[in-house]
N, C-alpha and C positions, 0 to 999 in steps of 0.2 A: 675346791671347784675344779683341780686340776685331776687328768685320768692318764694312769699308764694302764693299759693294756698287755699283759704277761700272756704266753705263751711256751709250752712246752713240748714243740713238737714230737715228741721222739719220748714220751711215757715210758716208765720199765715195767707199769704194768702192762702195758700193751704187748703181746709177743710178737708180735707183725713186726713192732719195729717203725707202724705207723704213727701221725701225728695224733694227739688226744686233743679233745677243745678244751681251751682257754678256762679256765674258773670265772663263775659271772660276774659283776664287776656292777658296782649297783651304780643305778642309771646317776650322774652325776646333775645337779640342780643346783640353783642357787634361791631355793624357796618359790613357795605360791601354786607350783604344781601347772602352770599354765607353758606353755608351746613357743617355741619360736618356730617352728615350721612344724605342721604336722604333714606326717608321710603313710600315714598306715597304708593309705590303698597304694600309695605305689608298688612296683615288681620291686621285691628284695629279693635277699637272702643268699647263703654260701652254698646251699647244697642244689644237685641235680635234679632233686624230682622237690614235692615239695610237701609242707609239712602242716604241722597243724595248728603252728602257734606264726604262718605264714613267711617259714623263714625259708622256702622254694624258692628256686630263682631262674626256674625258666632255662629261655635260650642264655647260652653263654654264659653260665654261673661257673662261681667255683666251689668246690665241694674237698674235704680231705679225700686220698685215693682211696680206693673200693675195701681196702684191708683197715680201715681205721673206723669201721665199727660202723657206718652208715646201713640202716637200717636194711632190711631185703624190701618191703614192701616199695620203697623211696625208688628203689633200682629198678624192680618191677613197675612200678608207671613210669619210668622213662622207660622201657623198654616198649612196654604193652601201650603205650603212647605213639612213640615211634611206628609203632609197627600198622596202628588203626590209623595212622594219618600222618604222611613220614612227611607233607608240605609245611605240615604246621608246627612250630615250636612246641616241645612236652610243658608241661606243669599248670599251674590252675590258669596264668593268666596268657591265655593262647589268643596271637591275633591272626587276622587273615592274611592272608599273600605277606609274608613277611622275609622280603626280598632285604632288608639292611638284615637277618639275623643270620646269613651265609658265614662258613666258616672254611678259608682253606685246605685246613686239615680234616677235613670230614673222609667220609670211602668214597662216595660218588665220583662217578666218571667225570661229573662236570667240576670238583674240587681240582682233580688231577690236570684236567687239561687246564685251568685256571690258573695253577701255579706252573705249566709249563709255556703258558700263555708267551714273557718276556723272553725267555730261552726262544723260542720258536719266531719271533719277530728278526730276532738279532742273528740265530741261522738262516734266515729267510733270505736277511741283507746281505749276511756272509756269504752265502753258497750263492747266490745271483752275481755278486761280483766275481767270484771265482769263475763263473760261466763267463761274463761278458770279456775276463780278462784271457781265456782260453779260448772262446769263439768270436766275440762281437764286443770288441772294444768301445763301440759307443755307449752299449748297455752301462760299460765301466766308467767313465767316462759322464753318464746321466747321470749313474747315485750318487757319484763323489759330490756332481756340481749340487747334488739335491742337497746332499746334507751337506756341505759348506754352506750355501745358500743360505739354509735353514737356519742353523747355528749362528749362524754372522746374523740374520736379521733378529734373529727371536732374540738373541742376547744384547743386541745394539737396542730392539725396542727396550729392554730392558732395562739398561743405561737409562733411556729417557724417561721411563718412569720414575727412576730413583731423581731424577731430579727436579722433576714434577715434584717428588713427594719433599725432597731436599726442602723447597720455599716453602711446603705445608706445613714443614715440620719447624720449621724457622718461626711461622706466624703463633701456631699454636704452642711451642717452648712461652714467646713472647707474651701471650694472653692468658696462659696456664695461673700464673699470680692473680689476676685481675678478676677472671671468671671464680675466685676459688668461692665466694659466698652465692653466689648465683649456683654453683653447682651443685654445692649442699644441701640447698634448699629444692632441688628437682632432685636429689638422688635419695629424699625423706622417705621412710618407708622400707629400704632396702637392706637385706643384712649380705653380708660378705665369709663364705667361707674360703679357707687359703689353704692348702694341701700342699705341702712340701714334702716331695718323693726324698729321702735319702738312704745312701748305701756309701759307709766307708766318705764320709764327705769330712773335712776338716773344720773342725770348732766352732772357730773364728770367723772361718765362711758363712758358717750357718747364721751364725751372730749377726754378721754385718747383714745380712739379709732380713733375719728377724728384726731388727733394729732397723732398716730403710722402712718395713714396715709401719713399726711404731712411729715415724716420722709422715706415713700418710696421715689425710686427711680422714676422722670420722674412725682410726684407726683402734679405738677404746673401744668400739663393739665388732672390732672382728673377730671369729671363730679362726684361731691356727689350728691346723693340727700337722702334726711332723710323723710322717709315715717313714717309720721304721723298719730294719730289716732285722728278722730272728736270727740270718747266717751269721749277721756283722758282730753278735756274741755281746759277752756282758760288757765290753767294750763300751759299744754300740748304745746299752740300755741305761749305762753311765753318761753319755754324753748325753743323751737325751734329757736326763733327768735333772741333769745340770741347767738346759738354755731352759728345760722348762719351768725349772724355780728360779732362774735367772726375767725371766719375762711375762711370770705368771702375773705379774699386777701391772702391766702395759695393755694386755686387750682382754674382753669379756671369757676369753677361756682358752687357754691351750690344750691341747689335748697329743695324748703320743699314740700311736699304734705298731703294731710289731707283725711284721707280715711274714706268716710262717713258709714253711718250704713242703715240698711233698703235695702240692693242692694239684688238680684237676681241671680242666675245663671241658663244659659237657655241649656239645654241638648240635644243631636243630635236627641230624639224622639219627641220633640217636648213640654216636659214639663219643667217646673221649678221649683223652688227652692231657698230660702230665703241662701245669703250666710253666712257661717260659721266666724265668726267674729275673725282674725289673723292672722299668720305670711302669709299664702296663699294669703287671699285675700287682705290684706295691698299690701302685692307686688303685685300681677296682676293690683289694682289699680293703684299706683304710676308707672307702666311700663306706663302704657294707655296714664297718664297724662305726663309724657316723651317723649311720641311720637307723642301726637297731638301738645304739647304745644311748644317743642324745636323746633327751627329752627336756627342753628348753623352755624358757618361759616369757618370751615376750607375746605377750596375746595379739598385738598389730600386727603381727607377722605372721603368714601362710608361705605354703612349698614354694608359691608361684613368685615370692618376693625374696627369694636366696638366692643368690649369684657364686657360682664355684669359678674358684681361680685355681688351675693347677700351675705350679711354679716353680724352676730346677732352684736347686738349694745354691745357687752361685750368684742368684739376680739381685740385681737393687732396680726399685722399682720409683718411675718420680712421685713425687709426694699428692700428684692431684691424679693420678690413672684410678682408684679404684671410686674417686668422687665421678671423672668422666665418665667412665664406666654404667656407675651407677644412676647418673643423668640420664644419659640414654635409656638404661632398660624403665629407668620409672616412664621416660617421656611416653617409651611404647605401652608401657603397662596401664597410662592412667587416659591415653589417647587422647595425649597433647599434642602428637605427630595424626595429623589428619587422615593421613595414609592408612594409616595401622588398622589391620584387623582385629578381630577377636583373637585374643590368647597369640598376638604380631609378636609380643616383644621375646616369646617363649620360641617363637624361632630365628631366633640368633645364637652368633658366637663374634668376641670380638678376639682379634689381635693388635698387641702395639710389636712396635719395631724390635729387635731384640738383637744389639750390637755386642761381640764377644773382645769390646778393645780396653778392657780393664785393666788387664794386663798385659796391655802392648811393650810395655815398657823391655818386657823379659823375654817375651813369645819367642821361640825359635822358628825358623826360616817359615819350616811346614805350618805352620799355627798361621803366624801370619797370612800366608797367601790363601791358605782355607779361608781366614775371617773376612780378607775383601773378597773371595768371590759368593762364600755363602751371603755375606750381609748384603750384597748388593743381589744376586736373588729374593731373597728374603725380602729387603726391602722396597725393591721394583717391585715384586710382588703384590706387597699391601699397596702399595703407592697405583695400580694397576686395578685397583677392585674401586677406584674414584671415577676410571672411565669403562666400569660395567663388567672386567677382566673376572676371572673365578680365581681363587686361590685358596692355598689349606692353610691351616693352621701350626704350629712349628714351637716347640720346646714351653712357653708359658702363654697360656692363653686363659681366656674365661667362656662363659655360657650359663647359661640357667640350671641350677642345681636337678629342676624337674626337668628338665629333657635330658641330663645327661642320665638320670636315673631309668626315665620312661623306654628311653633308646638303647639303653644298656650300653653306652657311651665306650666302656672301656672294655674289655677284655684283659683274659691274663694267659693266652698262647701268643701277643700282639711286642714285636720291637720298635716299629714306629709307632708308640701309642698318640703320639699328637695329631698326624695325621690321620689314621684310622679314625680317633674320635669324632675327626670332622666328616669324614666319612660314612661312620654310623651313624649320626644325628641327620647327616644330610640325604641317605637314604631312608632312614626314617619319614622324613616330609614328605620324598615323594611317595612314598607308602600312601600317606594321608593325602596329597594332591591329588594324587590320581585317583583313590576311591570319593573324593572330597568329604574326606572325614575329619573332623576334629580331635584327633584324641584326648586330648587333654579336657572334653568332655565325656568321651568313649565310656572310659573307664575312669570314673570319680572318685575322689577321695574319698576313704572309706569302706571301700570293698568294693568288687568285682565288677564287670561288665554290666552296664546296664539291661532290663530282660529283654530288650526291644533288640539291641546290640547281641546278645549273649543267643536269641532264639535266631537270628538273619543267619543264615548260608553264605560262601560264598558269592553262590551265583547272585540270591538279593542283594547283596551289594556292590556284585559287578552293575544289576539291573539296573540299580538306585543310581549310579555314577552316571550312565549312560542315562539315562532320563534327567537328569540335572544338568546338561549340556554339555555345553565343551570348553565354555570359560573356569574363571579361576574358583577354584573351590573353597571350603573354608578353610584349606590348611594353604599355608605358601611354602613353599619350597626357604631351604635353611641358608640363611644370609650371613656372612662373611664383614664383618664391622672393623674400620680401621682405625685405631687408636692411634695416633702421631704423638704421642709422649713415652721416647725411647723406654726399652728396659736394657738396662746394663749388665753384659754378663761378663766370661771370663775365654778364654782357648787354655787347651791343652799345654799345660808345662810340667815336667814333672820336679819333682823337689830333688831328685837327683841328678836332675841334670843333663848336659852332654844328651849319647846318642838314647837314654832312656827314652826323652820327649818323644823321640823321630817316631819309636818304637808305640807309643802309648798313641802320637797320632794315628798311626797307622792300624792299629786297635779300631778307635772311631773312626775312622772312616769306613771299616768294614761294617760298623757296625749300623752307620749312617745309610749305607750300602743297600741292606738290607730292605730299607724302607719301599723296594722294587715289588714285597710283598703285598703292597696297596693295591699295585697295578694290578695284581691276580684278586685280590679283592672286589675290586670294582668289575672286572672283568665278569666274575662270578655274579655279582648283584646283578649287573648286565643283564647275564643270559637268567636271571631267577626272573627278572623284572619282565625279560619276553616272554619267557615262560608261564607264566602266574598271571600275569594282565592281558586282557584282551587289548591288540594294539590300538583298538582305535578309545581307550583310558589312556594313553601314552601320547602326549600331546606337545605339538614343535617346541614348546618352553621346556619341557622335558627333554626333551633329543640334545638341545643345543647345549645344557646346563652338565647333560653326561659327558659331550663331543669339549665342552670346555678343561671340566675336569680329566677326562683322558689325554686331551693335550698338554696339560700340565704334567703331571705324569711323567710321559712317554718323554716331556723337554726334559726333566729334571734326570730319570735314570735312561731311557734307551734312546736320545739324537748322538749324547755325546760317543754313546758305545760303538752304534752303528756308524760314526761319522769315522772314528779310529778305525773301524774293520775294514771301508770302502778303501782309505784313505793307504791302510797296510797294504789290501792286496794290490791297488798303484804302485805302490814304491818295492813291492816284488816284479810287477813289472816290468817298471823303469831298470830294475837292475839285472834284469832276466835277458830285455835287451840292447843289451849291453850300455848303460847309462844313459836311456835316451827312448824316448816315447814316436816313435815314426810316423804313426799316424797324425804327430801335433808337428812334426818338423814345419820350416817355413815352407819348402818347396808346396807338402802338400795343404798346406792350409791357403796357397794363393787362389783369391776367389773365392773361396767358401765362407764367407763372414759366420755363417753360423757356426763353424766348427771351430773356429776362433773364437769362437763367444764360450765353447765348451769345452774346448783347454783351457782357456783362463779361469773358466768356474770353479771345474776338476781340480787345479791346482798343478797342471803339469807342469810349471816354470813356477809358478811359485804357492808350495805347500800350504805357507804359514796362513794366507791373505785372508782366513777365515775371523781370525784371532785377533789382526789391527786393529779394527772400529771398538770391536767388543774392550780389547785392553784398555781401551783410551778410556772408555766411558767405567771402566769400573775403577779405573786409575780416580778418573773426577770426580766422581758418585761418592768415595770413600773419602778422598781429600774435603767433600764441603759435608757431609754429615755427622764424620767423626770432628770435625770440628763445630759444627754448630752443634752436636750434642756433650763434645766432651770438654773439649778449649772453650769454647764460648760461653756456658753455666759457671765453670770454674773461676774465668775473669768476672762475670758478673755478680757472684757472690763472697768476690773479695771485694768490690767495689762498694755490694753492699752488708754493710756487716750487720750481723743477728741474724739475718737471714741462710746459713749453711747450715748444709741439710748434706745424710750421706751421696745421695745422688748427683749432688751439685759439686762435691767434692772431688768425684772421680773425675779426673782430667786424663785416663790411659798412663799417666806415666811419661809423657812425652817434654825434652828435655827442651827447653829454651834455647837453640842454635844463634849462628850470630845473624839470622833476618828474623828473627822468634818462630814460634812454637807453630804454626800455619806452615811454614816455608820448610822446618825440620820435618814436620808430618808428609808434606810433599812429596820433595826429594826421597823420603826412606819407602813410602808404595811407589814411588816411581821405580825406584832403584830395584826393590825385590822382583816389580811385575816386569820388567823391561831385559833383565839381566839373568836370573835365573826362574822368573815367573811358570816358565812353558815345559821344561822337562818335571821338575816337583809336582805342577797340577796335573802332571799327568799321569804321573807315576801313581799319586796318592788319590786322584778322581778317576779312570778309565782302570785299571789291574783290581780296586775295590769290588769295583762297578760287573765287571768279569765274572770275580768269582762270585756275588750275591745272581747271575743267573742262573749257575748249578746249584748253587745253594739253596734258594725257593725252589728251583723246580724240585729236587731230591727230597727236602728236609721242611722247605714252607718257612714258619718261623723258626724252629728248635736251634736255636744258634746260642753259642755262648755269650752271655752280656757281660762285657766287659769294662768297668770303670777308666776313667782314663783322671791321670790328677791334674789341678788346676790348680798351679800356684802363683800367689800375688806377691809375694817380695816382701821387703820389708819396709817399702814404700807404702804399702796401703796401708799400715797400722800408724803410721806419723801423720799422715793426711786425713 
């Protein structure tokens, strides 16, 4: 019942030199011939144009490159495709105005300016400060205080979310036991696939992960599957083979895949592109091979009742997240939430919190102060979508197996694939918002466009929108779910040690960097969405849900950029004349309160002031969550015995001092953020941050992915 997937990229009958496809691999079943999900009619498939046993895949496929034997005629209708209608996605299942199927690396001028999009913001702020500091020092003087301003408040609110979500997370830790048969009983009905991306990951790692699973709830019929890499060699196809006969009689079916190298990804204008080698297109491959290959047999189960969990190979998950989970999407699916629409529950995605203090015990300097300020983003974040806020999604999340298929969720030219994904799903809706279309009746399982759907025009369904009013349509816009039952992951250590870590952080973070690619992303939907839709389809629920997500955005990679550029060309100032800002002296600021109020903002006497409120609160924020997710489980499942579970076990590593383990955890994020805090976040968040804007602008995604290793000691394997 178990499937490896072999792959030979690189044939020697092939003289190209390109990849040959896989040998077919009979569909794996466990008798009866009956379905756990049927998917026919959804968009498949690995190839560019599309084929006739339906394995076309439209916008955003992957296909092996042009030399590995793809048919002419397949090239030919994406070409003669393109060329009869270059708005609309090639292959059989084309839909209208398809504003989420944008791709940055396409030729279009509007691709180009898209990824020059963040560059262009951030010279914007640079070269205005440069002016105001050569002619009109108040100009100078305005941006500094704007982005300190900014930065101070947006991070301070952020603070306060995480501690909003601190108590949330406190109550439901506490009720997670108590709910566990009530959960089960509403998440009936639901199957769970788990996709775990790995490349180069360690054993043991993967173990405790697969093993935290087998520790969920309902965990006997979950679908794993372990997406493998063909680079990582026979190495690779050995370890795999190993956790999979190691855990093949824990859940209904493990499955491996091996995601070969040399593929393509083919773009709605009609060109391509050599895909990006990791987490994106490992997963979009292993989804493919999922869909064509399984053929399941629970007959209570439809597309519409899988839920995909994509999950890094370092997480432990708590033992009730895929029952909550699965509560929820049934509540929406069987329309026990009153609220819920038709086909409601299909537009979600959820997130839980994702703390990397597993191994805090070992973490070097840089690891650490990464993880309080990423988790306290991340965690304000989700804790922030309780009072209406937007936010994306981040490293392991879930969603409904059929929208991430319908939407074409993932990509394989993509290095932030978690955000992106939420990105394509959520452009996706407004797709359907705005025309007030259903898709998920559009095109029914089964085959193709309805005739009614397949004979309308654009314009008929611009018409049809606009005659349907101006309220909510059938589709909603794609909603953002907060799971408050932590997932536990790991930072950057390397097994060697010393300055390697520094070196491997510094790896990710460029690579975390790059995620600035989204912004040209969106950017592009943007202008396809003005483009494509008549404005008055584009309705203030629309406007405001872009204006959120751009905000987020632009907080995450371009305030802090821009705050460093205003903030440099100041302190060339200051030192240009001769240590000392003249227009802030006391003399002249007597009388002028305002101008006093904008030294002080600027930061002319004091730089740092941006940074105080924000430390304090990501100081606290970390201090009460790593303890009520990690100290706090730990005590409690010593107190109660039979009850330890992997998740309950990880305690970070933190060493009992002489006021206990609360007071050690304290004092050491006090000590790193207070003391060497400010030059490391800066070095390793703003010099990143830099070079991912020549990077996108130049190159887009094509960046090297690079592994970074994550080691736990020899603490984790005794505990």
């Amino acid at each position: 019942t178990q499937l490896i997937l072999p792959h030979t990229p690189r044939s020697p009958s092939s003289p190209s030199g390109s990849p040959s496809q896989p040998p077919k691999s009979p569909t794996p079943t466990r008798g009866g011939g009956t379905q756990w999900w049927s998917l026919q009619g959804l968009p498949r498939g690995v190839g560019c144009g599309s084929s006739a046993d339906g394995g076309g895949g439209g916008v955003g496929s992957s296909s092996p490159s042009a030399s590995s034997g793809s048919s002419p005629a397949a090239s030919t209708s994406v070409a003669s495709g393109a060329r009869a209608r270059r708005r609309l996605p090639p292959g059989a299942d084309e839909e209208a105005f398809p504003i989420h199927a944008g791709n940055i690396h396409e030729r279009r001028r509007a691709a180009f300016v898209a990824r020059a999009f963040p560059l262009l913001l951030f010279l914007a702020v640079t070269l205005l400060s440069v002016l105001g500091a050569a002619r009109w020092i108040d100009l100078l003087l305005g941006i500094c205080a704007f982005f300190n301003l900014g930065l101070c408040a947006v991070m301070s609110l952020t603070g306060v979310c995480c501690l909003l979500g601190t108590a949330r997370l406190s109550a439901e830790l506490a009720s997670a036991d108590s709910d566990r048969a009530t959960g089960a009983a509403l998440a009936a009905g639901v199957s769970h696939l788990i996709l775990i991306p790995s490349y180069r990951e360690d054993e043991e790692m993967l173990a405790m992960t697969l093993a935290s699973l087998v520790e969920a709830q309902g965990s006997a019929g979950f679908h794993v599957v372990l997406a493998m890499e063909y680079r990582e060699g026979q190495d690779g196809t050995e370890k795999a083979e190993r956790l999979q006969e190691r855990f093949c009689d824990c859940f209904a079916r493990v499955t491996v895949t091996s995601h070969p190298p040399d593929l393509v990804e083919c773009h709605i204008d009609g060109s391509r592109g050599d895909e990006v080698p990791g987490k994106a297109s490992n997963v979009k491959w292993a989804l493919h091979q999922v869909y064509k290959l399984y053929d399941i047999e629970d007959a209570t189960s439809s597309e519409d009742d899988v839920m995909l969990t994509v999950a890094d190979a370092d997480v432990i998950f708590h033992p009730q997240y895929f029952a909550r989970v699965g509560a929820e999407f049934a509540a929406l699916r069987d329309g026990r939430d009153r609220r819920s629409a038709p086909h409601a529950h299909l537009w979600n995605m959820w997130q839980a919190p994702q703390l990397p203090f597993r191994n805090f015990h070992c973490m070097p300097l840089c690891s650490r102060l990464w993880a309080y300020v990423a988790s306290t983003y991340e965690f304000g974040g989700i804790s922030s979508l309780l009072l209406g806020d937007a936010h994306l999604t981040f490293s392991t999340y879930s969603l409904p197996l059929e929208l991430a298929l319908r939407a074409r969720a993932h990509e394989g030219d993509v290095i932030a694939e978690d955000h992106h994904a939420f990105l394509r799903c959520f452009l996706y809706s407004v797709r359907a918002s705005a025309l007030r279309l259903d898709p998920f009746e559009e095109v029914p399982v089964g085959g193709g466009r309805p005739p009614a759907a397949q004979a309308a025009s654009d314009a008929s369904l611009v018409a049809a929108a606009a005659t349907a009013g101006r309220g909510p349509g059938p589709a909603r816009l794609l909603r953002l779910r907060p799971i408050f039952l932590p997932v536990k992951a790991t930072s950057v250590v390397s097994e060697s040690g010393g300055l390697q870590s520094w070196v491997d952080r510094w790896q990710q973070a460029k690579r975390h960097a790059q995620g600035m690619a989204e912004l040209s992303y969106l950017a592009l939907a943007t202008y396809d969405m003005i483009r494509l839709l008549p404005l008055r389809l584009i309705t203030p629920d629309l406007w405001r849900a872009f204006a959120q997500l751009f905000g987020r955005l632009l907080y995450i990679h371009i305030l802090p950029a821009c705050q460093f550029a205003a903030m440099a060309v100041l302190l060339v100032r200051f030192v240009c004349s001769g240590f000392c800002l003249p227009e802030c002296a006391a003399d002249e600021l007597s009388g002028h309160p305002g101008r006093w109020a904008l030294c002080a903002l600027a930061g002319a006497w004091m730089p740092a002031w941006p940074v105080f409120l924000p430390t304090f609160f990501i100081w606290l924020s970390n201090v009460l969550f790593v303890a009520a997710s990690f100290l706090g489980p730990r005590q409690a499942a010593g107190e109660a015995r039979g009850s330890k579970t992997s998740w309950h076990s990880e305690d970070a590593g933190v060493r009992p001092g002489i006021c206990g383990r609360r007071w050690t955890l304290a004092m050491q994020i006090l000590f790193d953020l207070a003391v060497v805090g400010g030059p490391v976040t800066a070095f390793y968040g703003i010099f990143p941050a830099l070079l991912a804007l020549w990077s996108v602008f130049r190159r887009g995604n094509r960046f090297e992915y690079v592994t970074a290793t994550k080691a736990m000691g020899d603490w984790a394997h005794a505990s």
